[in-house]
Backbone as numpy.savetxt, mean C-alpha at the origin, in Angstrom:
# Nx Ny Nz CAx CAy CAz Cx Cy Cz
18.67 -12.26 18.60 17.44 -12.57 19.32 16.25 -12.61 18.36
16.06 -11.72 17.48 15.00 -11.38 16.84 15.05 -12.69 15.36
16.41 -12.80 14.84 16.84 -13.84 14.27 16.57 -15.34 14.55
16.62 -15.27 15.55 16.14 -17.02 15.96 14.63 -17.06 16.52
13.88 -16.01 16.70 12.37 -15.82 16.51 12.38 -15.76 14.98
12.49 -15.64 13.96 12.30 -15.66 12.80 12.65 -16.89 12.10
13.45 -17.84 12.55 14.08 -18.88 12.09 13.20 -19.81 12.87
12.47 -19.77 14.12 11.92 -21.01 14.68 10.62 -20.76 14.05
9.86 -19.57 13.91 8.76 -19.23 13.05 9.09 -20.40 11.49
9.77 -20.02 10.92 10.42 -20.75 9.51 10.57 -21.98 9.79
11.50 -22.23 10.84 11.20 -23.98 10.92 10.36 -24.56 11.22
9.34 -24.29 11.94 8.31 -25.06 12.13 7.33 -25.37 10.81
6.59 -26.32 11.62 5.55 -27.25 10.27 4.09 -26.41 10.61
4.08 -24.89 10.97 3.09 -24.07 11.37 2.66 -23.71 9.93
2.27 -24.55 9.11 2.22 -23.96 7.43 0.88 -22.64 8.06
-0.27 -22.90 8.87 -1.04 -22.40 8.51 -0.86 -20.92 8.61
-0.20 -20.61 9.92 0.80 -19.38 10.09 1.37 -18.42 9.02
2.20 -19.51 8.66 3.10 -18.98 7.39 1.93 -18.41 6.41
1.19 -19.05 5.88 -0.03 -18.68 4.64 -0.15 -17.62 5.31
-1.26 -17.42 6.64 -1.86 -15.99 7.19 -0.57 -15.08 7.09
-0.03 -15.24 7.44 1.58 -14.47 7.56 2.16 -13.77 5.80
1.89 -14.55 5.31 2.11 -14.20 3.47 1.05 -13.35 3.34
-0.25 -13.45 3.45 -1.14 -13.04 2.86 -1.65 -11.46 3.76
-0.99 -11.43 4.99 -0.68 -10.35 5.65 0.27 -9.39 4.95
1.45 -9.82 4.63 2.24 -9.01 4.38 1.65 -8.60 2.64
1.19 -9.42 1.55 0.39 -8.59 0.48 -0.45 -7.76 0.85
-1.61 -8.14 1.24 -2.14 -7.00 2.20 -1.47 -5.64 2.20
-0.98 -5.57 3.16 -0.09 -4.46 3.52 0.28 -3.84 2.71
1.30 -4.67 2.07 2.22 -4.41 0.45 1.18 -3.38 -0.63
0.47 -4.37 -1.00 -0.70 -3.42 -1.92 -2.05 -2.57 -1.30
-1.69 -2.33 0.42 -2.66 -1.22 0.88 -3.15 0.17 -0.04
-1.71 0.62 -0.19 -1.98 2.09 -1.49 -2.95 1.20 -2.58
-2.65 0.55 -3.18 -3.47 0.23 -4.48 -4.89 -0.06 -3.80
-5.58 -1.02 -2.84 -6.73 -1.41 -2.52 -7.25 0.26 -2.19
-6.24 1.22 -1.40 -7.14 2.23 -0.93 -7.34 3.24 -2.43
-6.80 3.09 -3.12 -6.66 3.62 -4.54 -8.16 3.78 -5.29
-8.37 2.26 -5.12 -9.93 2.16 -5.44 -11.10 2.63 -4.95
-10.96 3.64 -3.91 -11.77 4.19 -3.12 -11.69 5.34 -3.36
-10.49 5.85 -3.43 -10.25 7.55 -3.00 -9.46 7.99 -4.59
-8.91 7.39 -5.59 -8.15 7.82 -6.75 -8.31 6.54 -7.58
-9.29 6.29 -8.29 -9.63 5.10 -9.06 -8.75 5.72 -10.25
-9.29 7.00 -10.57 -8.36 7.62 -11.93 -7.37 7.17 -12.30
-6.32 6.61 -11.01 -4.62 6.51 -11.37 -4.78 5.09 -10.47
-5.46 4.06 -10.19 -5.70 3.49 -9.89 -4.35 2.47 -10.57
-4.08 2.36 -11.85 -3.32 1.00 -12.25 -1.70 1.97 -12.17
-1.64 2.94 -12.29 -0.33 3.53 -11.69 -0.12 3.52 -10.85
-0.65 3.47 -9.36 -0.45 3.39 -8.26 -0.47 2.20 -7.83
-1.05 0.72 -8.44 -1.07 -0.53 -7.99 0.63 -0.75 -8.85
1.30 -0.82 -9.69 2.19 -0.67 -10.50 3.19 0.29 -9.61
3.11 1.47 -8.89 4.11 1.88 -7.95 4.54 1.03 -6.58
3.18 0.67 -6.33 3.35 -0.50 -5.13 4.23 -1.65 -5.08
4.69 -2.17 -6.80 5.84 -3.14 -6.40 7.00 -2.57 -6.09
7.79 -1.84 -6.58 9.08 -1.54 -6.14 8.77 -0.74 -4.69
7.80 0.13 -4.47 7.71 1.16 -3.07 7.48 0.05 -1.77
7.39 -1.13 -1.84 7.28 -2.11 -0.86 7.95 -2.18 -0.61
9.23 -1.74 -0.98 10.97 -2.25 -0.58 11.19 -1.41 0.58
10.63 0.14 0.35 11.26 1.21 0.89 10.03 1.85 1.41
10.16 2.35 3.09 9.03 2.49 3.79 8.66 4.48 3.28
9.34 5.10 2.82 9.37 6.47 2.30 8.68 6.06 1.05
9.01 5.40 -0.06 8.43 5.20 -1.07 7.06 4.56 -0.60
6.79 3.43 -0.01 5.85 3.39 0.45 4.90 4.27 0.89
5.27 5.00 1.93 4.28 6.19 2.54 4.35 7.10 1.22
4.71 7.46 0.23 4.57 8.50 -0.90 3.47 8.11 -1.95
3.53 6.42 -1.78 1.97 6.07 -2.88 0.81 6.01 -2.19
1.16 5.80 -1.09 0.11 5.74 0.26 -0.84 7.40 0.15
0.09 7.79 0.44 -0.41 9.74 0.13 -0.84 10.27 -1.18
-0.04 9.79 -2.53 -1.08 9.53 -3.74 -2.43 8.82 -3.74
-2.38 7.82 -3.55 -3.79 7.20 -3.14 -4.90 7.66 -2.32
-4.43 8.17 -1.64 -5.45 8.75 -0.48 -6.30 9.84 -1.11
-4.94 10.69 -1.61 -5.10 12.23 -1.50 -6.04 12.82 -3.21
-6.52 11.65 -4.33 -6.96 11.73 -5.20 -8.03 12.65 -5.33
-9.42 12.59 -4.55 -10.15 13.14 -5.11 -10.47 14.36 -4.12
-9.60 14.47 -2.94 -9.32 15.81 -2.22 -8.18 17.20 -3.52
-7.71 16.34 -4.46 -6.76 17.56 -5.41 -7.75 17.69 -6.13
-8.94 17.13 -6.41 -9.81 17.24 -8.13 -10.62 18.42 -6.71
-11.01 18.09 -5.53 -11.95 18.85 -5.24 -11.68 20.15 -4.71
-9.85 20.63 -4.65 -9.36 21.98 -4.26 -9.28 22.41 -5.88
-8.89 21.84 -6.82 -8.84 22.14 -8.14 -10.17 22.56 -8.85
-10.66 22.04 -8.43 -12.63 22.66 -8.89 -12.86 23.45 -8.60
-12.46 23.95 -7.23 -12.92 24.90 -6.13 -11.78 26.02 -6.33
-10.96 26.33 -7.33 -9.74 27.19 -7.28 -10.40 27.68 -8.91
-10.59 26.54 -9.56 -11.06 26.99 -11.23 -12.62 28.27 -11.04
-13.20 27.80 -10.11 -14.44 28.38 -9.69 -14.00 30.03 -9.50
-13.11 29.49 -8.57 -12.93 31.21 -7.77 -12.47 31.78 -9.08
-11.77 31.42 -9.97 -10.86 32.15 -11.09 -11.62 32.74 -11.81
């Protein structure tokens, strides 16, 4: 069922679809890296560079996703732990 929704999507001459449809799924694909630049610029080209192979796999995925995010929340428990010391 889901197969021949995917195949009539493909056959058709809907190019414009298809483009939005590609450029959706990069998107997505390199979400960790775009949010990288916001929240962990530091590791910024390691984490755009983890994003090709972790696109395959939705665990690897969600693991650069949580690197990315979680950047400048570790520098700011790590500041705040050096302090207390």
């Amino acid at each position: 069922m889901e197969m021949e929704f995917i195949d009539k999507i493909l056959a058709s001459d809907n190019y414009a679809f298809m483009a939005m449809l590609a450029v959706a799924v990069v998107v997505i694909w390199f979400l960790p890296a775009m949010l990288a630049l916001v929240f962990n610029r530091k590791h910024f080209k390691l984490i755009f560079l983890a994003c090709i192979p972790a696109g395959f796999s939705l665990i690897a995925w969600g693991g650069v996703m949580v690197w990315a995010i979680t950047g400048k929340a570790v520098n700011k428990y790590a500041s705040r732990a050096n302090a207390q010391s």
